[in-house]
C-alpha positions in Angstrom: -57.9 186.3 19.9 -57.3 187.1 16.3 -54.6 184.5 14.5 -51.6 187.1 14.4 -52.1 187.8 18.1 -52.2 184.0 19.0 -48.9 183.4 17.3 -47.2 186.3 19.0 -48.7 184.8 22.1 -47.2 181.8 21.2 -43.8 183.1 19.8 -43.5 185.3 23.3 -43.1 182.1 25.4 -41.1 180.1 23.2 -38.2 182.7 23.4 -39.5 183.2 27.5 -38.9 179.7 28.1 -35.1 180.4 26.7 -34.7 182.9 30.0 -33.1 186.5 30.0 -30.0 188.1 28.7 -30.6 187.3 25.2 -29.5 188.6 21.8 -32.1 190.1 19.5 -34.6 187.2 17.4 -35.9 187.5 14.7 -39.0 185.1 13.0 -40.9 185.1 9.9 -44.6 184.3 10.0 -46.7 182.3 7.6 -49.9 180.6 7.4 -49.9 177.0 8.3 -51.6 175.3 5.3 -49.3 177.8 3.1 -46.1 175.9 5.1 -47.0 173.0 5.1 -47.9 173.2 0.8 -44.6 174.3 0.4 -42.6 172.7 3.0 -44.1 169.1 2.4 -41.6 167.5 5.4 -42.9 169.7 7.6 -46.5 168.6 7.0 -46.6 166.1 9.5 -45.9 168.4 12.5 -48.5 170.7 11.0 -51.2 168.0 10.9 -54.5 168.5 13.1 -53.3 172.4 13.2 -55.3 175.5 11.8 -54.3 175.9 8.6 -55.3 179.7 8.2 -52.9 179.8 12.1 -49.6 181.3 11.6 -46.4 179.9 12.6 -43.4 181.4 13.3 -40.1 180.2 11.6 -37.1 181.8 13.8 -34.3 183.1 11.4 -31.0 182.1 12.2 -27.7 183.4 12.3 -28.9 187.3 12.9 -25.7 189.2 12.8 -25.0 191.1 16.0 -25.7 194.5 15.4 -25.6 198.0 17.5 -29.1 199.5 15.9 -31.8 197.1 15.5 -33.4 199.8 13.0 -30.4 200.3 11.1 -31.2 196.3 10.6 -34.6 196.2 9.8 -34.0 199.1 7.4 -31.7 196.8 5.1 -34.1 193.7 5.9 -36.8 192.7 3.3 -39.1 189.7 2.9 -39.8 187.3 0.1 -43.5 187.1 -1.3 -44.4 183.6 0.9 -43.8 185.4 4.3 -47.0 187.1 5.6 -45.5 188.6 8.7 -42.6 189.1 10.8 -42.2 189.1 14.7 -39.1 190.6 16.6 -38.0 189.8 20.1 -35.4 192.1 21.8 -34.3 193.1 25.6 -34.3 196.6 26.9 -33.8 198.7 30.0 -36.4 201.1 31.0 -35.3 203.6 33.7 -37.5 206.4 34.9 -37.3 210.1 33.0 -35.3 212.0 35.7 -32.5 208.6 35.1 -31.7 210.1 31.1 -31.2 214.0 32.6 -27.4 213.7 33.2 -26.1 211.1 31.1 -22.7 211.3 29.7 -22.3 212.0 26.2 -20.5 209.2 25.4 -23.4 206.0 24.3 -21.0 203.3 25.8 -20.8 204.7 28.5 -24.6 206.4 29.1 -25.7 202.8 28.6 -23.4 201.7 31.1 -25.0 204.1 33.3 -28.5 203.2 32.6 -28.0 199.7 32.9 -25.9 200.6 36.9 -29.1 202.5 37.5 -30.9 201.1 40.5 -34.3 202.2 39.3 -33.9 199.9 36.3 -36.3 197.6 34.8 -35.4 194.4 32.0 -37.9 194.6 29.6 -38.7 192.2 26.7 -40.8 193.2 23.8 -42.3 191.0 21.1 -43.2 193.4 18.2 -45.2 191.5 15.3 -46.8 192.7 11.9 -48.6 191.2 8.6 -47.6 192.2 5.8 -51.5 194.0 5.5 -50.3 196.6 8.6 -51.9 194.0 11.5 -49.8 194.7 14.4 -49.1 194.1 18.0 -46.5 194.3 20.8 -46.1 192.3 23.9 -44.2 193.3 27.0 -42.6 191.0 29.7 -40.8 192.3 32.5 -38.2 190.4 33.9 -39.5 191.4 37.7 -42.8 190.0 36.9 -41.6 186.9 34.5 -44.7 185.1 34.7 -47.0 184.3 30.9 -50.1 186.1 33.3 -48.0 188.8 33.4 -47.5 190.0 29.6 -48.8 193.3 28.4 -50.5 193.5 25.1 -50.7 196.2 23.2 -50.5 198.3 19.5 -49.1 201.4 21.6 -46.4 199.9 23.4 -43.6 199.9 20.9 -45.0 202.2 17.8 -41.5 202.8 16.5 -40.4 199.4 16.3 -43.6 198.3 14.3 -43.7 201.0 12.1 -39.6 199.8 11.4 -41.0 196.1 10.9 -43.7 197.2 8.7 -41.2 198.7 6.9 -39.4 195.6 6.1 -43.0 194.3 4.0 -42.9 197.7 2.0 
């Protein structure tokens, strides 16, 4: 398992152990040793890790925000951050669900989320700043760690919109 993949691993259950309905989170990721140089309280709870590992530091106070791209478009990271990871619920419904949707997005996703074909989704989308990248998929009808799909393909647009943030 290469290191960025094992903290997304990682960073996927954290925010699964927090359960369902949850607002967008955002984490920046950094190497270990390069934390705990700089961070020199935070050295002890590093100590007997991996210091070429990453960790994820969670980034609080996210505003709320109706387009997570519109976000990461205005988002950009400072040189110490190596990569960032971004967890964020959806609703997938099938094709023939998105036909007749009103024109109105309020209510279409009210719609889509009355849908009875409906599936919760969670997605963990992380990059390095060098273009690494992976996505991780949870479904809330098969909530189990087992049960996560890995992937570069799952969520292109959302990784090329976090690369973005590194460039």
């Amino acid at each position: 398992m290469s290191p960025l993949l094992s903290c997304a691993v990682d960073t996927e259950q954290h925010v699964a152990r927090a359960g369902w309905d949850q607002p967008p989170r955002l984490f920046a990721i950094a190497r270990n040793g390069d934390i705990a140089a700089r961070e020199p309280s935070l050295a002890p709870q590093l100590a007997g890790v991996d210091p070429d590992a990453f960790s994820t530091i969670e980034q609080e106070g996210m505003p709320p925000t109706s387009s997570i791209e519109e976000m990461l478009g205005r988002l950009a990271w400072p040189d110490e951050v190596d990569g960032a990871a971004l967890a964020i619920e959806r609703i997938v419904v099938p094709p023939e669900a998105e036909r007749d949707l009103p024109d109105d997005p309020e209510a279409a996703t009210q719609a889509l989320a009355a849908h009875p074909a409906r599936q919760d989704v969670r997605l963990l989308v992380a990059v390095l700043r060098d273009g690494e990248g992976v996505c991780l998929l949870r479904q809330r009808a098969y909530d189990s760690d087992d049960k996560v799909a890995i992937g570069e393909d799952i969520a292109p647009g959302l990784l090329e919109a976090l690369r973005a943030t590194f460039g």
